[in-house]
N, C-alpha and C positions, 0 to 999 in steps of 0.2 A: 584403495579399498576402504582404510577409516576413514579417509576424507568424505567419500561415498555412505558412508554406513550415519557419519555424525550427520549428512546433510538431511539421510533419512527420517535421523532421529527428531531432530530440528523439528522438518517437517511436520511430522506424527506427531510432535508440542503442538507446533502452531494450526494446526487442524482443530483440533481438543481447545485449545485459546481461544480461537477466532468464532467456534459454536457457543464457547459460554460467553465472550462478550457480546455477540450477535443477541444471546438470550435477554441479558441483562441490557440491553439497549430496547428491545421489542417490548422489553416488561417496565420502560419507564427508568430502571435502573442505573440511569448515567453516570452516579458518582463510584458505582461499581463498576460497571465498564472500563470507566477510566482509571482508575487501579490495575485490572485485568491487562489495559492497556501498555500504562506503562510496566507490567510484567512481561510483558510480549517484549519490548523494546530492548528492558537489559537481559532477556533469553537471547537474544538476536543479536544482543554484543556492542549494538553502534548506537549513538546517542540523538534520540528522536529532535531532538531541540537542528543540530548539523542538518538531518536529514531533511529537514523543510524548511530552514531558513537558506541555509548554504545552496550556491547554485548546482544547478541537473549536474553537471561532470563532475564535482565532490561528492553529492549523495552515493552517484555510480562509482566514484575510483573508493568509497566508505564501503558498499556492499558488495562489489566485485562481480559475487557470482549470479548469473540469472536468476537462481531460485530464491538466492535473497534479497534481489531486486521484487522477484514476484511476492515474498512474505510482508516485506515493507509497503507495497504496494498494498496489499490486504489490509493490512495494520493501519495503513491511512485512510484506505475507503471506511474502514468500522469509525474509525477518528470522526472524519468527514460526517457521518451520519451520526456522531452521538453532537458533533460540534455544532450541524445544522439544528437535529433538534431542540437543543440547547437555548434557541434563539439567534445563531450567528452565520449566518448561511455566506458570509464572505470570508469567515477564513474557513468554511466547510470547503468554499470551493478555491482556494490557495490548496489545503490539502488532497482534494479532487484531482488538480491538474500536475503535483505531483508524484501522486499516484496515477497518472495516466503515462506522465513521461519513464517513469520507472519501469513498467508495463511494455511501452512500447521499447524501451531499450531492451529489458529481456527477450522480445521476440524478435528484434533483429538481431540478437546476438548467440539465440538460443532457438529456433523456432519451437511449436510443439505440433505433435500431431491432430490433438484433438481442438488446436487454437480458444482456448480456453482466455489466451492474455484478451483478445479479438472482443469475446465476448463481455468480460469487466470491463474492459476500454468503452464499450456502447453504453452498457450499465452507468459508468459513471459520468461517462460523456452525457448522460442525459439532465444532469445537472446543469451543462454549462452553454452558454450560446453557441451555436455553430462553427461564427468566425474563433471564440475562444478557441474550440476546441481543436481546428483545424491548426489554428496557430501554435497549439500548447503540440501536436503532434509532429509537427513542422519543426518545431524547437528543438525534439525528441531526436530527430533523425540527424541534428547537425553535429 
């Protein structure tokens, strides 16, 4: 039950996080974003540098549980879009794919009802080539 209760809590940050850095990237705001950001990152406990360098099965045995595979995943797509704007659309899409692979681990190991991973998976898929993407979710499953 407080396991459950912190995950809630968690969650309820990173909702509130994810709408002000969302704001402050919409508004131009990227050096605030990315403060916001890496605020998000030490709320979340694991060290964002691991999670995108180190390969998929460290990120995954670093965040464990699905939901903070799906918070990471979040925290990367906002990443991805301040990094793209930014001018750097190649490592926007390093953080894109994964954040898709994190994504797809959560929903095989966790499905949801309303497949919400399903629907960010396309979202951010829509960044990347086909063959990428096919392959970045191929990776995901092994």
């Amino acid at each position: 039950m407080i396991r459950e209760d912190y995950l809630m809590r968690l969650i309820r940050q990173f909702v509130d996080m994810l709408a002000r850095i969302a704001g402050f990237r919409r508004r131009g705001e990227y050096e605030r974003a990315q403060v916001e950001i890496g605020r998000a990152w030490e709320e979340l406990g694991v060290p964002y540098e691991l999670i995108v360098a180190a390969d998929r099965d460290v990120a995954v045995s670093l965040l464990r549980e699905p939901d903070r595979m799906r918070l990471a995943a979040a925290l990367l797509a906002e990443q991805a879009h301040v990094t793209h704007a930014k001018g750097d659309p190649l490592n926007a899409s390093v953080l894109r794919r994964r954040a898709i692979e994190l994504l797809a681990t959560a929903r095989e190991r966790a499905p949801r009802d309303d497949d919400q991973d399903a629907a960010m998976i396309a979202e951010l898929g829509r960044y990347l080539s086909p063959a990428v993407l096919t392959e970045t979710l191929r990776s995901a499953r092994e």
